[in-house]
N, C-alpha and C positions, 0 to 999 in steps of 0.2 A: 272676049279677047284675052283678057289674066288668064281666065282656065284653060286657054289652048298656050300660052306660052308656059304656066305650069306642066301642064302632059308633055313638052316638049324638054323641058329642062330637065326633068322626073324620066322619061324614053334615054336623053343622053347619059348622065349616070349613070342608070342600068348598063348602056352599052360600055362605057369605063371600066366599070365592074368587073363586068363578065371578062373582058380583054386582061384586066390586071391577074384573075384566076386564072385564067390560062395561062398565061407568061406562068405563074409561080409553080402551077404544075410543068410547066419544062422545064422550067431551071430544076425544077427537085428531083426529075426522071433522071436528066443527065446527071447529076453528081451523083446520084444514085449506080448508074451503070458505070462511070468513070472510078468510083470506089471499086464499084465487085471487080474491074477490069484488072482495075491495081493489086488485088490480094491476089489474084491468079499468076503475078508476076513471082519468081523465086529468087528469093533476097540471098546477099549472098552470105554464110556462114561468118561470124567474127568470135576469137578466141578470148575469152573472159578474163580478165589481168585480176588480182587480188595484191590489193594491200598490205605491207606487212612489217614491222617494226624486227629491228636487227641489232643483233650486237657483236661486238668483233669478240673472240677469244684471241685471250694476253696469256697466257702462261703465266703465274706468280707462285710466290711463296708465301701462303694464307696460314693463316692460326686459327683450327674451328672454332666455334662459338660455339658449344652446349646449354642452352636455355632451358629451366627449369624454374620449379616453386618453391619454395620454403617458408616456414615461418621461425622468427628469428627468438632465443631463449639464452635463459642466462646461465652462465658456468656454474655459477653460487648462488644459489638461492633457500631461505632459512626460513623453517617454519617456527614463529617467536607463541612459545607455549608456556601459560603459565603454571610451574610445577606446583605450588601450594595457593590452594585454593582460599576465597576469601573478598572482603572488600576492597574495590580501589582507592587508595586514596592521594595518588599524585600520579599526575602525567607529564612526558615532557613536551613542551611546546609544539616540538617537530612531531611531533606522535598525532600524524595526521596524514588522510591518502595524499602519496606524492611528497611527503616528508622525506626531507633530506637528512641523515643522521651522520654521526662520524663514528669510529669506535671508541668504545669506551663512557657511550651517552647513557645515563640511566634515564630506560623508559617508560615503565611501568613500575610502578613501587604497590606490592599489597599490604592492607592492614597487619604488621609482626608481630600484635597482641599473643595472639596462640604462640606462636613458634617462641618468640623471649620467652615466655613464663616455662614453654620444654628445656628451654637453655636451662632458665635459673633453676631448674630441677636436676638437670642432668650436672649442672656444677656444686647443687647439694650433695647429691648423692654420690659424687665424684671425692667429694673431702669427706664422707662420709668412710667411703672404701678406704680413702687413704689413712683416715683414722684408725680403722680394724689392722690394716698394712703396720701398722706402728702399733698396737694394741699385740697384731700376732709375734711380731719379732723381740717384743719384749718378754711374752710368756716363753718362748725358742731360751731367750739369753738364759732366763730363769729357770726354765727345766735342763740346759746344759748345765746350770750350777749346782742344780741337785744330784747330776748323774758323777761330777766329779765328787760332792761331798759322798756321796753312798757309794763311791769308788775306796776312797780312802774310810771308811768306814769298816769297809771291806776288808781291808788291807788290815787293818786293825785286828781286826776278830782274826786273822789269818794268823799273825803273829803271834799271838795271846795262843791259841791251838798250837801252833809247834811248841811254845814253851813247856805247855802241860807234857806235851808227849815226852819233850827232854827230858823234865823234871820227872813224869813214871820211869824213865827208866833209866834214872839214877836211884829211882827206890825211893824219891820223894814223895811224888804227887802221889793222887789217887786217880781212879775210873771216874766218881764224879764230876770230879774238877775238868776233866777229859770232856766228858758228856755235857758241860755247861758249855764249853767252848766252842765243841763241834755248834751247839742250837745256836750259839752266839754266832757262829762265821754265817750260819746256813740263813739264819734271819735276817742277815746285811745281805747277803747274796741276792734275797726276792725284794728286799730295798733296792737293789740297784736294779733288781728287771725290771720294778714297777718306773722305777725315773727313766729309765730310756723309751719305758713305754711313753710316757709323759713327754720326754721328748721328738717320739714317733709325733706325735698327736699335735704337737705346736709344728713340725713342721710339716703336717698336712695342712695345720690349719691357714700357717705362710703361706704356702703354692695357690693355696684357694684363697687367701685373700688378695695374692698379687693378682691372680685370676678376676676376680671380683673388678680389681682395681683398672686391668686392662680393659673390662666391659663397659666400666661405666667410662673410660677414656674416648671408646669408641661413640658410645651413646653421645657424650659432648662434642664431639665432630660433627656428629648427627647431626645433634640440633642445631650447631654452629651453620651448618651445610643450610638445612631451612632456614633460616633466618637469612641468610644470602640469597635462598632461592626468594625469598619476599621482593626482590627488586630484579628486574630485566634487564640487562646492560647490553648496548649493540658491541658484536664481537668484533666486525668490520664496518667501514664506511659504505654505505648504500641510501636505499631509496625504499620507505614503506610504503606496502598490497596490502591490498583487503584489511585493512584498521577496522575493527569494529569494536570499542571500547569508549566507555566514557568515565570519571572521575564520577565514584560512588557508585559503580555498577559490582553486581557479585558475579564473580567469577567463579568455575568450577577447576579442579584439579587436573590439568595436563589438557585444558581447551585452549584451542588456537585462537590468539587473539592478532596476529597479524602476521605479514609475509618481509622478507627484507630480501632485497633486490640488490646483489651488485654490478649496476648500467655498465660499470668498466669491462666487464668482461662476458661479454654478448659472442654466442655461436647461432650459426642458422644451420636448421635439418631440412633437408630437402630428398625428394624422392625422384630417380631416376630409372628407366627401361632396363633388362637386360641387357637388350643392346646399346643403350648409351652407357651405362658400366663398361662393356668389355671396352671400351673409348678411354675409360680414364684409370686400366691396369696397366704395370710396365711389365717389364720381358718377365719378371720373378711372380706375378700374379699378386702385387701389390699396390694399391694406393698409388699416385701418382702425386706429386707435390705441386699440386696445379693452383694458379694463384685465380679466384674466384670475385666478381662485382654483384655484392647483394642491392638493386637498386627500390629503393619508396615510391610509388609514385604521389604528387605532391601538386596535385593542380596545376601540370606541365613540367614544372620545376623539378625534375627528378632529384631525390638525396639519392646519391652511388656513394658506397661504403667497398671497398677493398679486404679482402680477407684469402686465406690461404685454407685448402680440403687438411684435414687433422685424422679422419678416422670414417670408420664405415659400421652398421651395423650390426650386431652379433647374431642378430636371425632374421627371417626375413618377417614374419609379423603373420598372425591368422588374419584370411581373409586377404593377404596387402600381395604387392606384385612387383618385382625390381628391386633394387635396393635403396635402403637407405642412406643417405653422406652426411657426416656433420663436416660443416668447416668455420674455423674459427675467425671473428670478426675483427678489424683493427679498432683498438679505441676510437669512441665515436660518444657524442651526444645525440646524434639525432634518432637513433632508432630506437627502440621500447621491445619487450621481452612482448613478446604476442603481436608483430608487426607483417603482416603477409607482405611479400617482397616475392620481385623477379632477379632467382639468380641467372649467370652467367659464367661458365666456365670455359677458362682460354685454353683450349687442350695443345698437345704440342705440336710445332710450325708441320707442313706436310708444303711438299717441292711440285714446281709443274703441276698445278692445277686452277680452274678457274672458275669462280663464282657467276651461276647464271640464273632465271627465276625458274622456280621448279615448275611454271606454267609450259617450260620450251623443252620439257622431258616427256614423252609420252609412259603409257605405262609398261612398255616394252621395256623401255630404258634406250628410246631412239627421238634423235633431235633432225628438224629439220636446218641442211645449211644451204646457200646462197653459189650458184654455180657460176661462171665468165657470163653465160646467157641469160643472165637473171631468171633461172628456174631451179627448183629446190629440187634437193637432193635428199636422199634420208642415211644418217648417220648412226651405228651403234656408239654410246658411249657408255662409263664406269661411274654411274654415282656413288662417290665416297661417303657424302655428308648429308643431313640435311637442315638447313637451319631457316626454318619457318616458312617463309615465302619463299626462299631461294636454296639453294644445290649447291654442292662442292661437284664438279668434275673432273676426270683428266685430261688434262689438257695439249700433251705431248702431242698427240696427231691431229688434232685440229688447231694448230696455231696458226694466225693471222685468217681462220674462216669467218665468216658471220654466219651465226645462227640466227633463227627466228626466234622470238623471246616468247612467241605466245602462242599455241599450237590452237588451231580449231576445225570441227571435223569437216571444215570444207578442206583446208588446205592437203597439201600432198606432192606425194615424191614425180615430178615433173609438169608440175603446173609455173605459169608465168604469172609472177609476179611483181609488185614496182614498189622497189626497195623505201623503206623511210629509218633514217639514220639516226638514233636519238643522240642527241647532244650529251656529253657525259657530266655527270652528276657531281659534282662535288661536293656545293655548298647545299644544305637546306633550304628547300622553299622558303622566302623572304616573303612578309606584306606590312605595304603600309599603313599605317592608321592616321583617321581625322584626329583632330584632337578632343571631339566627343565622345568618339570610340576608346582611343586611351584613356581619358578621365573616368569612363565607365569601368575595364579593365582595372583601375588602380585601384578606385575606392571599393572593387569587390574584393581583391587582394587583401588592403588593407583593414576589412573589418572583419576578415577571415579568421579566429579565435586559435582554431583546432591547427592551422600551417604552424609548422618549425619558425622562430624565430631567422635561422639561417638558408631556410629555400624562402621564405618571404621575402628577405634581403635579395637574394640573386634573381628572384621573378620580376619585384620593385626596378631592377637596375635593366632589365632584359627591356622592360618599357619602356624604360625611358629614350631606348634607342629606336635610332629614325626607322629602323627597319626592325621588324621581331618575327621570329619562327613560324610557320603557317600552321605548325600544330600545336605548338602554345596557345595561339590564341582563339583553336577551334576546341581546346579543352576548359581554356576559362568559358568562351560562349555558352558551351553547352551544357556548364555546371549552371553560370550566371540563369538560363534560360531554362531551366530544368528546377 
């Protein structure tokens, strides 16, 4: 009896079974054919809308930006050499890298052993000359006094011979007495040539002692001169490079022992395109007096330093391309002779035109704008500028259109698109910070060594506010994180 109600319960299942497989096989046939049926049907065509970011042209009166690089050097800068070689043996305090000096500071002093004892040689030899100088103009005095006695000597015998000759011829005298007189005149005569000789001879030997005396005057300059060169004195107020020197070290003759810096008066040379030159020439093919922001960057905190173009380079440079510009910097502490800086130059105002991103120019030099039917249109326009990301245009004939700001190679001249308006820009990205996130920001600030006393002040006070710059605080992050 069990085993026939098992066969029986075991026979119905099976038939459950079997009925449930069916069923699933027609449910699966028909969707099956009600799909194919459906794709045989023809859908009707729709026209593809593209998204697209717009900005109105304003017409303005912009002043380019010419952005370039430079690194910043100083106007005055002295190579501190010592001329007479020898030991050190005093330094001054500030004779150290990054020493601050004034002028007039003695900084190096070398051992003056050698050079004094040339002095006290040269001021021997000096009163020595001057002794001969007195020696010779006394033999001079002395030999003129002989040329006067053996003058009147002369004079004498002269007299003494006309007498005789009177007295022959009154029939007194004789021929002897004649012939005594003549050898008498004739032997004072080579007396007087021999004293003028003598006199010759003292005043060569004047001229060559004054001679003398002027040499050894020079020689004592000389030496005077070395014994000054024993000490290094700062000419001007600055800031010592490359010190390399210590108390008790020897120094050679005419080696560099250090560099002196005047920070007051800092230029930066930067290099610019041919074409951004012909930008900064006026109508005469000169320089332009264009006022320039050399800026540091500083862990957000940008140092901007102000300064004015002064000059151009006198060739262009082997190997180099463009020109070079110095322009001169305003007093400033914050920047340093070897400081790579981003300049920026304000070139002059230019009318009717309007700043858009250089993404919305194709390279034709066509933009697309924004029709009544919101479909694009394609535009030629006049790139004047260009500065980084973005274009100068003209803006006369397209004022009040909206361009698209970002060209991409779907878009084009009669598609539909659905306009997105950006909000206009004013202020910089703002963010807030927890007060774990600023406490992190501060204390990396503050233990920061190498920051300007004066950008660390201005980033410290940027924190402190409830809201701070969204790129300040993605350049502290990624130094912090890095």
């Amino acid at each position: 009896m069990r085993f026939l109600e098992r066969s029986l319960m075991g026979l119905f299942l099976w038939a459950i079974t079997l009925g449930l497989l069916a069923w699933a096989g027609t449910t699966i046939g028909n969707a099956v054919q009600e799909s194919i049926a459906q794709e045989d049907r023809a859908r009707p065509a729709r026209e593809r809308v593209f998204a697209v970011n717009l900005q109105t042209i304003e017409p303005q009166t912009i002043a380019p930006v010419l952005t370039a690089y430079g690194e910043v050097h100083s106007r005055r800068t002295l190579d501190l050499r010592v001329t007479e070689g020898g030991r050190v043996v005093a330094l001054d305090a500030a004779f150290e890298e990054g020493g601050v000096v004034t002028a007039g500071t003695e900084l190096v002093r070398v051992d003056p052993f050698d050079a004094d004892a040339n002095l006290a040689r040269a001021r021997t030899d000096l009163r020595e000359a001057e002794a001969e100088e007195r020696d010779a103009l006394l033999a001079l005095e002395l030999a003129d006094d002989e040329v006067l006695a053996a003058r009147s000597q002369l004079a004498l015998r002269t007299r003494a011979l006309e007498r005789q000759r009177d007295l022959k011829a009154r029939g007194v005298g004789t021929d002897a007495a004649i012939e005594t007189a003549e050898l008498a005149e004739q032997a004072a005569r080579q007396t007087l040539l021999g004293s003028r000789q003598t006199v010759a001879a003292a005043q060569a030997r004047v001229d060559q002692s004054a001679i003398d005396l002027e040499r050894q005057r020079i020689l004592l300059d000389e030496a005077a001169r070395r014994v000054s060169e024993t000490v290094i004195t700062a000419p001007f107020d600055g800031t010592l490079s490359d010190v390399s020197l210590v108390v008790g070290g020897v120094v050679a003759e005419n080696e560099l022992v250090a560099q002196l810096v005047d920070p007051t008066q800092l230029e930066v040379a930067f290099r610019v395109s041919t074409a951004q030159y012909t930008m900064l020439l006026t109508e005469t093919g000169g320089l332009i007096d264009a006022p320039i922001e050399a800026v540091l960057d500083a862990f957000g905190a940008d140092i901007r330093i102000t300064g004015r173009i002064s000059r151009e380079s006198a060739a262009v440079g082997d190997g180099q391309t463009g020109r070079q510009i110095f322009a001169e910097l305003d007093p400033n502490t914050a920047l340093r002779p070897g400081d790579f800086v981003t300049i920026r130059v304000r070139e002059p105002e230019v009318e009717d035109v309007a700043l858009i991103p250089a993404a919305a120019v194709s390279g034709a030099g066509n933009v697309l704008i924004l029709t009544d039917d919101d479909r694009l249109e394609e535009r030629a326009v006049t790139v004047m500028r260009q500065q980084g990301d973005e274009v100068l245009i003209e803006a006369a004939t397209l004022a009040g259109r909206e361009v698209v700001t970002a060209r991409t190679p779907l878009l084009g001249a009669g598609l539909k698109v659905r306009p997105s308006r950006a909000e206009s820009a004013g202020s910089p990205e703002m963010v807030q910070l927890t007060n774990e996130r600023r406490a992190r920001l501060v204390a990396f600030v503050e233990a920061n060594e190498r920051m300007p006393a004066s950008a660390k002040e201005r980033l410290l006070a940027q924190l402190q506010q409830d809201a701070v710059p969204a790129r300040i605080v993605m350049r502290l992050e990624g130094r912090l994180d890095g």
